[in-house]
N, C-alpha and C positions, 0 to 999 in steps of 0.2 A: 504493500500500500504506500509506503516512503518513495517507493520509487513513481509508482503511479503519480503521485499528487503533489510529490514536488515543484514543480514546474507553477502550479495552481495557489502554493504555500508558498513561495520565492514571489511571486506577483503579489500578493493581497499582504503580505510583510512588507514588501519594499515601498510600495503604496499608499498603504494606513498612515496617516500622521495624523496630529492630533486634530486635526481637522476633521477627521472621517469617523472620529468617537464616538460611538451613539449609546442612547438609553436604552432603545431598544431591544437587545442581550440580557437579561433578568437572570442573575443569578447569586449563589454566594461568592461574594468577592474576594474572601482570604481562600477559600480551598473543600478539598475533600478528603475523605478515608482512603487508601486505595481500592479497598474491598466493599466499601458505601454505595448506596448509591450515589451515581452524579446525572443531575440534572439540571437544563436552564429554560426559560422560556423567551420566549420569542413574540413580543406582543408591542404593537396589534400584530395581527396575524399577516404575512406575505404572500408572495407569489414564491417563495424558494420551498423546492421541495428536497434539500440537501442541507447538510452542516456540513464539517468539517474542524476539528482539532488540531491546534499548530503547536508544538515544540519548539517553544522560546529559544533553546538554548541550540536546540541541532537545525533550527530552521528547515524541519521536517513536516508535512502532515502526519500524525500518526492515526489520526481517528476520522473515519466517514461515516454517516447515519443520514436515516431519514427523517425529517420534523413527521410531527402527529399531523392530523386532521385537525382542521382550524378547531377549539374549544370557547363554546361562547361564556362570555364573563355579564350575567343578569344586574352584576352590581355597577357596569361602567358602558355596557350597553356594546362594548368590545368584543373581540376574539385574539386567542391565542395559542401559539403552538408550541408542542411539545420537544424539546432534543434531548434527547437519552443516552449520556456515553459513560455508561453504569462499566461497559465489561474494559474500559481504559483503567487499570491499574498500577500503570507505572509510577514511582516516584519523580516528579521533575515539576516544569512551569509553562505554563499554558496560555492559550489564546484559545477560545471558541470563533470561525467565520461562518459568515454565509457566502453563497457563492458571489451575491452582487458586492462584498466586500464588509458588507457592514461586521462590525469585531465586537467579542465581547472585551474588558477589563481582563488582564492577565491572573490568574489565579494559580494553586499549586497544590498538587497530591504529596500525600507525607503521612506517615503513620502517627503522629501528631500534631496534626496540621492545626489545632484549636487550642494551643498552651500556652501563647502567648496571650490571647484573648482570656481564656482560664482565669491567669494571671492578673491579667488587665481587670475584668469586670470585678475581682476581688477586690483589686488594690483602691479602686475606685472607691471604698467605703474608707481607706484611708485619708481619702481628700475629704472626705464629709465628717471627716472626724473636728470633733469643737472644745473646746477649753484646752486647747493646745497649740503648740506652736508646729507649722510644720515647714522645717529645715530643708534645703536645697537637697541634703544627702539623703534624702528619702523621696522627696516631690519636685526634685529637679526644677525644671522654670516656674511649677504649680507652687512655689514656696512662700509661704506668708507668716505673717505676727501673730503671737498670741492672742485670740479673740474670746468674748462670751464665755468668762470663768463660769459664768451660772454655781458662784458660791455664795450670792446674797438675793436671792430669790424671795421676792414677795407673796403671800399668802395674798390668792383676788378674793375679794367680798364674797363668791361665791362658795369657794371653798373654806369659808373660815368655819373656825370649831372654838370650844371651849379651850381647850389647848391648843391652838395655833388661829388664833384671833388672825381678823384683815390686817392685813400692814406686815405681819410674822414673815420675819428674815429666815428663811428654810438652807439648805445647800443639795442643790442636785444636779453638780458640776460631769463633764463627758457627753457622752451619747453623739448620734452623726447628725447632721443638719438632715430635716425630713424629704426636702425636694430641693426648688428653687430659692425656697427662702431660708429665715435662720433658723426655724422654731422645733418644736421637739413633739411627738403625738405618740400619745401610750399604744391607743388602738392602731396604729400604723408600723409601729416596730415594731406588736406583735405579729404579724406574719412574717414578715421581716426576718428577724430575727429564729423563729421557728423554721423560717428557711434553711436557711443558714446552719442552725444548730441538725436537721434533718437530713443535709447533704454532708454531715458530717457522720451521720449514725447511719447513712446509707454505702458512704464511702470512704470508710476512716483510713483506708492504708495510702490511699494516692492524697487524701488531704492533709496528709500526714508531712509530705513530702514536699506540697506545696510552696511555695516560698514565692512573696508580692515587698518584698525591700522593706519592710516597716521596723520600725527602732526595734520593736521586740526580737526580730527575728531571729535572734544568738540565742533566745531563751529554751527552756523543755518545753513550749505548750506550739503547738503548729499554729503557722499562721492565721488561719482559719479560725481558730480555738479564741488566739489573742486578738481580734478584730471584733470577733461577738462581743466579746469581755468587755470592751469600751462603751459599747449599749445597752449590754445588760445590765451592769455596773448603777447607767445612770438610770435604768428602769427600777432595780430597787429600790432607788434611793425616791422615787416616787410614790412610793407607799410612806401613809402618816400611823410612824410607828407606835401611834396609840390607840388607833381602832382597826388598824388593817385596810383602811379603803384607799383607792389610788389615784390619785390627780388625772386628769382627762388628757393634757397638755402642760408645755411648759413655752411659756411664748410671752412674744412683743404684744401689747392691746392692737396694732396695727401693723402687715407687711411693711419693710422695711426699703428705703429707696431700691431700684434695680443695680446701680454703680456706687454701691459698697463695700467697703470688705468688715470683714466681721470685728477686726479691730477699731474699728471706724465705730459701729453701731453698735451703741450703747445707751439704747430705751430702758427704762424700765423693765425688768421680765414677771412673767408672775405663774405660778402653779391654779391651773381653774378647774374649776369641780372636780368633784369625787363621784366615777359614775359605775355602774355594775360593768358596763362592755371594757372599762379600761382596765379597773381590777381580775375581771374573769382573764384579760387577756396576759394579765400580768401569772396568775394564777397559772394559767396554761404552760406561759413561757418555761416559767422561773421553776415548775415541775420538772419540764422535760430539761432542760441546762441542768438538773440535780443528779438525771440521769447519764449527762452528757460525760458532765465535769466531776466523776464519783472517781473514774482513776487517775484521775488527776489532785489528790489528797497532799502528796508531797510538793508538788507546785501551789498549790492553790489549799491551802489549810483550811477546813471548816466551811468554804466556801458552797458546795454542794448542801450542806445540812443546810446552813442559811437560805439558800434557794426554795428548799423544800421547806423552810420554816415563813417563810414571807409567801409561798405559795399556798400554805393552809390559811395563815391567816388573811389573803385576798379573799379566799373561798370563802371564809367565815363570815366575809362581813358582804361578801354579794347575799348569801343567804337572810342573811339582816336587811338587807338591801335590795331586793332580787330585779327590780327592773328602773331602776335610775338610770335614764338616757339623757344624751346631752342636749340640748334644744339652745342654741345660740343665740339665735333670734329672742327666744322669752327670758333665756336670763339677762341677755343686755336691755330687757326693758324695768329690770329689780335691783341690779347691781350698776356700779360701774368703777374704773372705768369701762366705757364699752370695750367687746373683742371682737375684732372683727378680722381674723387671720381663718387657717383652715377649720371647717369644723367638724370632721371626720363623727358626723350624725349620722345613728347607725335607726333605725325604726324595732328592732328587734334586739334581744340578747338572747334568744330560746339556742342559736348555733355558738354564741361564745360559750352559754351550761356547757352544751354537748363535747367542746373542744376542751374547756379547762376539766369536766368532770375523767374524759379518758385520760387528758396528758395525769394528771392524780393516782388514778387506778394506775395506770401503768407504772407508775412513779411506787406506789405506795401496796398495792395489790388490796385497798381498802373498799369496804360494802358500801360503805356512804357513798362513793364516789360512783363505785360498777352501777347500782343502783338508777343514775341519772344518765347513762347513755342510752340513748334509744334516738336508731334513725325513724324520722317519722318522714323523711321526703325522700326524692329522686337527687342525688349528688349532682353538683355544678362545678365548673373550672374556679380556684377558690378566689379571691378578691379579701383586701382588708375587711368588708361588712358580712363577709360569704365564707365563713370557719368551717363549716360545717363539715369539707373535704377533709381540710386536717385533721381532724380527729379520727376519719376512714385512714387515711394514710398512717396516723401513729400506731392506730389499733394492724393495719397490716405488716406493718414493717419489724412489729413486736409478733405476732401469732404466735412463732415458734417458740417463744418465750413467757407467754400468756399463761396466768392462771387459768385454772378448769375452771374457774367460773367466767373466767373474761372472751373463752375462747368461742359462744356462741356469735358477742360480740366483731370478733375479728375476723369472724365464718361470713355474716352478714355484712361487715365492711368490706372485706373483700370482692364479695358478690357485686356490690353496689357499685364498686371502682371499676371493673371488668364492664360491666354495664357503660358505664360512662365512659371509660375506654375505649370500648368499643363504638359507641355512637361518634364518638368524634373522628373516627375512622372513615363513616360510613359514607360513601361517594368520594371517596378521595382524589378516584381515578378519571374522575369527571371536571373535576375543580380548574379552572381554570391557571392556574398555578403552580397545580399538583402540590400543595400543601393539606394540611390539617385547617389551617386558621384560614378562617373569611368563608367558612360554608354558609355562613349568612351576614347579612348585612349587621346583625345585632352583634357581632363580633368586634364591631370596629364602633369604638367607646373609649371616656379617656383614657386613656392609659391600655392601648390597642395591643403595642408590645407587650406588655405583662400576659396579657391573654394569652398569648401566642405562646408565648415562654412559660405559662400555667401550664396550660392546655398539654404542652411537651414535660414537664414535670409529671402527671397523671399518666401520660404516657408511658414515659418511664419507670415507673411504678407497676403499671401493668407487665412490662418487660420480665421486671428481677421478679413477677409474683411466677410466670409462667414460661419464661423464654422464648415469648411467640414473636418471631423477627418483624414480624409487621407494626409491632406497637415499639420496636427502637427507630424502625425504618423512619413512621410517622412522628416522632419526636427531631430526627435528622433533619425533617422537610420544614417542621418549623423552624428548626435552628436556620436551614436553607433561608426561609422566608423572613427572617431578622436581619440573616445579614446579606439582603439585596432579592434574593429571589419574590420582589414583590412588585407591587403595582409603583408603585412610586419611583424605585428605580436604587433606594438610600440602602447602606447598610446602616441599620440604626443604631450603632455604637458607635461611639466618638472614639474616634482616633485609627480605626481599621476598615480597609477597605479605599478603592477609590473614592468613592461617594458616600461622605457622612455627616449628621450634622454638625455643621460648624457656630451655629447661631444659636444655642441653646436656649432655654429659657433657664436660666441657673444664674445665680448674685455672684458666685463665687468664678464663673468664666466672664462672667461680662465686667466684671469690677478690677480683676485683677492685670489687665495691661498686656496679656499675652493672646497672641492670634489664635492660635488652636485653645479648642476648649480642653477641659479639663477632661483627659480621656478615661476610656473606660464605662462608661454612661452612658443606659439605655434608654434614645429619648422616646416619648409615648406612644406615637406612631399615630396613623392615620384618625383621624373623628369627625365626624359628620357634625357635631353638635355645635363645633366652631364656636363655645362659649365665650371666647376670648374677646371675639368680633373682629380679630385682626386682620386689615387688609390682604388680598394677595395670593390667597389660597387658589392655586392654579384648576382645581375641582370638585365641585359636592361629590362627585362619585365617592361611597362609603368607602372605598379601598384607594384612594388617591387621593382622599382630603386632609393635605399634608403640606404645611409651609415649613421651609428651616428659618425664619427667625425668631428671633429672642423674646417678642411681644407676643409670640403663641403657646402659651401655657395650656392648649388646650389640645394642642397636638406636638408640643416641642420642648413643654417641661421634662425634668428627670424627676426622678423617686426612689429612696431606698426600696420600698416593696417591689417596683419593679424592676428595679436591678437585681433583688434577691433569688427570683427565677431563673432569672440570664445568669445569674452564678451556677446556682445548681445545672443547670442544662449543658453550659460551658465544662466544667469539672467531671461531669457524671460521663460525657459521651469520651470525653479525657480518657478517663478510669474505666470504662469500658473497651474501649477501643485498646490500653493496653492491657487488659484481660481476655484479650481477642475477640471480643462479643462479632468484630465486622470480618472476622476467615473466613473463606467463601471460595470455591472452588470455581476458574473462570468458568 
């Protein structure tokens, strides 16, 4: 075939310049498995009924296929076609053409072709890290001043008590910055952070090994280990150690300008309400880290019993408490000052019981707690208001280690995950994209990316329950579909890939002086909802309504919760891949 298509691979190389670059090539733009699938799309659809693969380095073709039959896309009113050059396995650096010349972005096969990314989307929780200084020898041109001690924390009206009256100076210094702005949200780190601590109890030997440059890194606890520790840290210290209940947030009354840097802003901060979803979620966390962080006694003294002690008492006092939600609107009409930053308003806490009562049992093998699990609905892809999954996934990923009484439970989470595994499966081969994510327009919602990168979490889960290749395959296509194999054309992580967002909506890339943003960061990806109102958005198509600047918060913010998926997804196909999940005979 090198010989044949030479001649064809010498022209369309010599040719291409940067002039001839087009978006239309849809693919991942760092790479593949050897043994992966690889696939790109080709949208709108053409008149080429070839591809062809070039070897960057031998200025060979080595790869011919045929594109699909056009696939119509219901969400953009488009078509697109398929390239499949799944049985290319060699290691090296790539080009995809088509015959009238148009090219994709150069990409590369490698047996861990996603380590650096791995690394990357970890590290990135080191730049959101707050009440510290971060030094050039760890954040390179990302390096700034000590910002936002959060060691003289106000007590707001709303949360005052008999012991900790309004005005009461608290300390609950660390934790990451939540998104784009300064502030801190209980209900938001915890998925978060259960992320995190899950992709650690799902794959402790490769995160073991891990290594993202951060001060700790010389110490016994893995990187991974010592990154949660800085938000869980400030999660505990979120509980008011006299009745167990836990502050809602920790925050400015107001978002803070967009060109600042955290040492600069210096508002007021203040701890506001005490509500059941923050405590439950604290409950949940600070269970499962008891679990996490138990061999780890000679590092970390006492720390796990603490976890599991501040975890009962959250429990104790949601049961005191059992449905105090936070309503922003009606407390700034009782209290003030007014808040008016995020207000992570949840309408329910029936899925945080479910979540904090299993992380408990697990934790504790307690009746009190078995007692309160019971799925009463159909599992969804999880979201910070939507726990319900987590507790399926703790209860799975424990089974084998379940008490006989806990084990009908984990029979029935299991079921429910397979289910839902499987429906996300279901038409794949139809999808315009050939991914998981966007089988429907209700997919694409703030924080689009995260879905995507759920959706592939669940996935993979489905994997290690049963080793059915098609449910790593569909976790692949997401990861495909994050980093570029999408409608828009971006890989949605800062700093990889030819086309990323550069314009974030983050205080910390737009304040700090430097052109690239602060990499490693998943921005939220397409949203039809355009809450933002920002001009510019080149399409309402649910799957292309997507601006890269700074002013779109509603499609171009970042978020710990949803970088905490892109973690997991990034490390796990890592740690699989060198487990050999992807050997495969040509």
């Amino acid at each position: 075939m090198r010989a044949s298509y030479l001649l064809l691979a010498f022209t369309l190389f010599c040719t291409s310049g940067a002039t001839a670059q087009t978006v239309a090539i849809h693919l991942n733009q760092i790479g593949f498995y050897p043994t992966a699938p690889k696939i790109a799309v080709i949208a709108p659809s053409t008149s080429n009924t070839l591809f062809f693969v070039l070897d960057l380095t031998k200025g060979d073709t080595v790869f011919q296929g045929n594109l699909s039959a056009a696939r119509p896309n219901s969400l953009s009113g488009k078509s697109s076609q398929i390239a499949d050059f799944s049985s290319l396995q060699e290691d090296g650096k790539y080009q995809l053409y088509l015959a009238d010349g148009t090219h994709s972005s150069s990409f590369v096969i490698a047996a861990d072709v996603h380590r650096d990314l791995a690394q990357s989307v970890l590290k990135s929780y080191y730049f959101q890290r707050m009440s510290t200084a971060l030094p050039a020898t760890y954040a390179g041109a990302w390096a700034r001043p000590f910002g936002h001690p959060d060691d003289k924390v106000l007590v707001h009206p709303s949360a005052a008590s008999a012991t900790r009256p309004a005005g009461y100076e608290i300390s609950a210094p660390g934790g990451w910055y939540d998104a784009g702005d300064y502030n801190k949200y209980v209900v938001n780190s915890g998925i978060t952070t259960s992320t995190l601590l899950s992709l650690y109890e799902d794959f402790p030997q490769y995160s073991q090994k891990l290594k993202t440059n951060i001060p700790e890194s010389q110490n016994q606890l893995p990187d991974l280990l010592d990154e949660i520790l800085w938000n869980l840290r400030w999660m505990l210290n979120m509980q008011d150690p006299n009745d167990g209940g836990v502050y809602h947030k920790l925050t400015n009354p107001s978002f803070d300008p967009m060109r600042i840097m955290p040492h600069e802003a210096t508002k007021p901060r203040y701890v506001v309400k005490k509500t059941t979803t923050a405590a439950l979620n604290l409950a949940a966390v600070a269970a499962q880290a008891a679990r996490v962080l138990r061999p780890f006694q000679n590092q970390l003294p006492g720390l796990a019993d603490s976890c599991l002690q501040v975890a009962r008492k959250a429990w104790n006092w949601s049961i005191q408490n059992p449905n105090v939600l936070y309503q922003q609107n009606e407390l700034n009409k009782s209290f003030d000052p007014d808040v008016v930053t995020g207000a992570y308003d949840d309408r329910s806490a029936a899925d945080e019981w479910l979540w904090a009562a299993t992380e408990l049992f697990i934790s504790t093998g307690e009746q009190q707690y078995q007692s309160r699990i019971e799925f009463k609905q159909a599992l969804r892809v999880p979201t910070w208001n939507q726990v319900a999954t987590l507790a399926a996934l703790a209860l799975a990923r424990n089974a084998k280690v379940m008490p006989a009484k806990g084990r009908k439970s984990s029979k029935l989470a299991i079921q429910k995950l397979q289910k839902l595994a499987d429906s996300l499966l279901m038409g794949l081969d139809q999808r315009p994209y050939h991914t998981v994510m966007g089988k429907s327009a209700s997919d694409f919602v703030w924080g689009s990316s995260a879905v995507a990168a759920n959706q592939a979490v669940v996935l993979l889960q489905a994997y290690r329950l049963n080793k059915k290749a098609t449910y790593l395959q569909g976790a692949l296509h997401n990861l495909d579909y994050l980093l570029g194999r999408n409608a828009t054309g971006y890989c949605f992580v800062t700093g990889f890939g030819h086309k990323y967002p550069r314009h974030i909506h983050h205080r910390l890339s737009e304040a700090d002086g430097v052109d690239e943003p602060v990499p490693g960061l998943l921005s939220g990806g397409p949203n039809p909802g355009k809450q933002d109102k920002c001009p510019g958005y080149p399409s309402d198509a649910p799957d292309e309504c997507f601006i890269d600047d700074a002013c779109s918060y509603a499609s171009n913010e970042i978020a710990i919760n949803w970088n905490a998926p892109m973690v997991y997804l990034a490390v796990a196909v890592e740690a699989l891949a060198e487990q050999g999940a992807f050997k495969s005979k040509k």
